[in-house]
Each structure stands twice: as structure tokens, then as C-alpha cells.
C-alpha positions as CSV (number, residue, x, y, z in Angstrom):
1,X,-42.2,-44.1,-42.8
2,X,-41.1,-41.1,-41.8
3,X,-37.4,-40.1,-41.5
4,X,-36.1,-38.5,-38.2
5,X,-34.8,-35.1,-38.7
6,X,-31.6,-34.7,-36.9
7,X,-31.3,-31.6,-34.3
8,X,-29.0,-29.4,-34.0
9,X,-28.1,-27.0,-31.5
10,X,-29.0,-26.2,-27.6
11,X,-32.4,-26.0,-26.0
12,X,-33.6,-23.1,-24.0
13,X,-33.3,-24.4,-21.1
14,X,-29.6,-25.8,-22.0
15,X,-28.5,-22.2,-22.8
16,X,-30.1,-20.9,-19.5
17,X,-28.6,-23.3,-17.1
18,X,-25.0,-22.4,-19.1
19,X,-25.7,-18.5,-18.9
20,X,-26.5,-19.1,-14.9
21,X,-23.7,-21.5,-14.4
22,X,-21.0,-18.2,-16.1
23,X,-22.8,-15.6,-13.9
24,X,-22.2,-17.7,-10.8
25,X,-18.5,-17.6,-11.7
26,X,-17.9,-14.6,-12.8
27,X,-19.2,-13.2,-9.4
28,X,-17.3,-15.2,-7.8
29,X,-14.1,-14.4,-9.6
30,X,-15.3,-10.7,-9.6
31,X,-15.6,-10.4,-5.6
32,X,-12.2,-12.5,-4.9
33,X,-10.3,-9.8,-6.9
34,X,-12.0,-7.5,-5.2
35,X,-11.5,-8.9,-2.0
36,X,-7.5,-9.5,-2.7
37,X,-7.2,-5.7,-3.6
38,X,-8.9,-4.6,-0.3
39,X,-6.5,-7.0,1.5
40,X,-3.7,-5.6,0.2
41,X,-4.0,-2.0,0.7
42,X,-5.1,-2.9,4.0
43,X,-1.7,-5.0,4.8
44,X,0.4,-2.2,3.1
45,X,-1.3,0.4,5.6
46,X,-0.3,-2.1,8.1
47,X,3.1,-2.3,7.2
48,X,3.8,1.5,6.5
49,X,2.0,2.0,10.7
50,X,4.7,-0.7,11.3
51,X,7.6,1.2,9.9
52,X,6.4,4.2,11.6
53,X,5.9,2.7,14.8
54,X,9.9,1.4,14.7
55,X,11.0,5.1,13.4
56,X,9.2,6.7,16.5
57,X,10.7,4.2,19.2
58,X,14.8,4.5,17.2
59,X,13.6,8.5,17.4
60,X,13.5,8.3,21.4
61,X,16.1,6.6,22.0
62,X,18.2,9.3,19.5
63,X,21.3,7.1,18.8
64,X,22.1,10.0,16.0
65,X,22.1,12.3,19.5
66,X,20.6,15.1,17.3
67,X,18.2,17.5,19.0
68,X,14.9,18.3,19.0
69,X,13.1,19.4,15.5
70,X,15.8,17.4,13.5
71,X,15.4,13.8,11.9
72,X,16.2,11.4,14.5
73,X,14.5,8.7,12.4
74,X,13.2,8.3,9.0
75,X,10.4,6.1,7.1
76,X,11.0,5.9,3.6
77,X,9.7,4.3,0.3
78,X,12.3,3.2,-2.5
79,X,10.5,1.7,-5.0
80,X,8.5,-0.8,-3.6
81,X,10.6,-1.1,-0.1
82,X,9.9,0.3,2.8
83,X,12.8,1.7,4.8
84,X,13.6,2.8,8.8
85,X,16.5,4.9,8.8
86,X,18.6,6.4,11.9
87,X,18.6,9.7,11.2
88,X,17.6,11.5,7.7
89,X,19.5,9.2,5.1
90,X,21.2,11.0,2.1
91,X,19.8,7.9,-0.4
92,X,16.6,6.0,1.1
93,X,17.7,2.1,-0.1
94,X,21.1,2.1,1.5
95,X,22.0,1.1,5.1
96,X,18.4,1.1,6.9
97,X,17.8,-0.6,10.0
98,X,14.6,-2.3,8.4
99,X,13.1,-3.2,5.6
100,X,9.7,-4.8,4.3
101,X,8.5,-5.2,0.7
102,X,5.5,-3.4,0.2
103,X,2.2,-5.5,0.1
104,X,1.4,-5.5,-3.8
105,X,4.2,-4.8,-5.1
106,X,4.8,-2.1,-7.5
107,X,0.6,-2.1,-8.3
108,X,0.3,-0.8,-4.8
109,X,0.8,3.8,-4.8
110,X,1.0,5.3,-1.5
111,X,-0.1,9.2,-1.6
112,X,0.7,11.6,1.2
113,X,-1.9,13.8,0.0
114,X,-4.7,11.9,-2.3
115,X,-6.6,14.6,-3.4
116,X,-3.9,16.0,-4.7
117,X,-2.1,12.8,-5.5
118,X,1.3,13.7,-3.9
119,X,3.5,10.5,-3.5
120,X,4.2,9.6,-0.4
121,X,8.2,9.7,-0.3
122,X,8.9,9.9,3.5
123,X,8.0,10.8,6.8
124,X,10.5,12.1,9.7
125,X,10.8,12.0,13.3
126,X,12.4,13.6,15.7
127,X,13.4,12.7,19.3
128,X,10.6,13.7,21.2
129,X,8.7,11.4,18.4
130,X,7.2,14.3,16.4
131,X,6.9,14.6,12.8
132,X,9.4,17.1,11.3
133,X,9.8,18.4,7.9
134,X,12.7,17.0,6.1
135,X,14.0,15.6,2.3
136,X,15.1,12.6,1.1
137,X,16.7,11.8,-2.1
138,X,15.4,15.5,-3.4
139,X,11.9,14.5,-2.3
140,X,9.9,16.5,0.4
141,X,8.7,14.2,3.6
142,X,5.3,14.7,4.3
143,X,4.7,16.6,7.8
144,X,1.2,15.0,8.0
145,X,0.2,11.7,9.4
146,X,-2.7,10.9,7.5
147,X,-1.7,8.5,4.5
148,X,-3.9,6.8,1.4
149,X,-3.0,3.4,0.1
150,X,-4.6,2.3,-3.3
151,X,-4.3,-0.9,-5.0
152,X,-6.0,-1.6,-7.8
153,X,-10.1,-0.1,-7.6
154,X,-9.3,-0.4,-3.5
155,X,-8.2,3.3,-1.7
156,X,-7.3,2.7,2.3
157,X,-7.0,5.7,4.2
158,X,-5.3,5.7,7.4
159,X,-3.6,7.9,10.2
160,X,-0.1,6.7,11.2
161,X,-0.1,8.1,14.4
């Protein structure tokens, strides 16, 4: 009589199954990052056009009572807050009229210019609901309305206005 040899290890068609079963997942865990990044730069976008919108409405109605070309209202990023301010604020996290949390956090950069990379710092408004150069905490707003919001791999670009 013969002895049966015990085997050891996984058959090729064990190891394929296993190797199809991981690249399932990993797709799937692959596009759901994606697809959270994408949704959060998209959401920050809409919260900064948000912001904005509130700015340009507290702009026309001018309770500062400055005149035209000067910050009547102010949009504003402190860390990762964004601020509405009457007026052009001397320090960007104290006493504004509203306040969000930016979607993502501190992962998510806002640039005015993203060729260049320049931050995005602030954007002002005056009463007739233009955009008007002005600084905030020793930062230079951005005079145009075109913003890009990256998170992660994800870029957004968007026009305020």
C-alpha cells in the first residue's frame, strides 16, 4: 500500500480567485477615495461662492457707510475657517458675521492663482458689489474671481461671481 502524500499549499485556481477577489477591492477602495476627494473640493467651492454671495449682499446694504472702491465687505480664510466680515477686518478670525469650516479641513488649499500657487487669503467688496483690492492680516486680497480648490489628487476650479 501506498502512502498518501500530504499537500501543501494553494492551487492555481485558489490563488486566482484570491488575486481577483483583492483587485475587486482595491478598486473599489481606490474610486471611493477618489470620489470623497472630488466631493470635497466641490463642497469647499460651494461654501467659499456661499461666503461670497453673503459678502456681496452685506456690501449693498453698506452698514460700514464707506463709499465706493473701499471694502464694504470682506471674505476671508483663517486657517481652515471661512470668514464674512463688515468692512475690511484688521485680523480675519475675530468678530465676523459668519463663519463655516472649510470642507476637508486643513488637507483642503485654496489658491487665488494656481498656476502660480498663490494662497487664496481674501477677497473684497465694495458697495456697488465689485471686487476691490485690499489686505488682510498683511496678506493681499485677490482682485480676481476665478478661484482653485484642491484636495488631495482632486483640483476644482471655479468663478465666484
Amino acid at each position: 500500500m501506498r502512502a498518501q502524500q500530504a499537500t501543501r499549499g494553494f492551487t492555481l485556481i485558489e490563488l486566482m480567485i484570491t488575486l481577483g477577489l483583492l483587485a475587486i477591492l482595491l478598486t473599489l477602495g481606490l474610486s471611493s477615495s477618489y470620489w470623497s476627494e472630488r466631493s470635497r473640493s466641490r463642497e469647499a467651492v460651494s461654501q467659499l461662492g456661499a461666503a461670497y454671495s453673503k459678502a456681496r449682499a452685506l456690501a449693498v446694504r453698506n452698514p460700514a457707510m464707506v463709499g465706493p472702491g473701499m471694502a464694504a465687505a470682506t471674505v476671508c480664510l483663517s486657517g481652515d475657517a471661512i470668514h464674512v466680515h463688515v468692512g475690511l477686518p484688521a485680523d480675519c478670525g475675530i468678530d465676523s458675521l459668519w463663519r463655516a469650516t472649510l470642507s476637508g479641513g486643513s488637507r483642503t488649499q485654496v489658491f487665488a492663482d494656481a498656476a502660480t500657487s498663490t494662497d487664496f487669503a481674501c477677497i473684497a467688496v465694495d458697495n456697488r458689489a465689485r471686487i476691490v483690492a485690499a489686505n488682510v492680516d498683511d496678506a493681499t486680497c485677490t482682485t480676481a474671481s476665478e478661484i482653485t480648490v484642491r484636495h488631495g489628487g482632486w483640483n476644482v476650479e471655479a468663478s465666484l461671481i
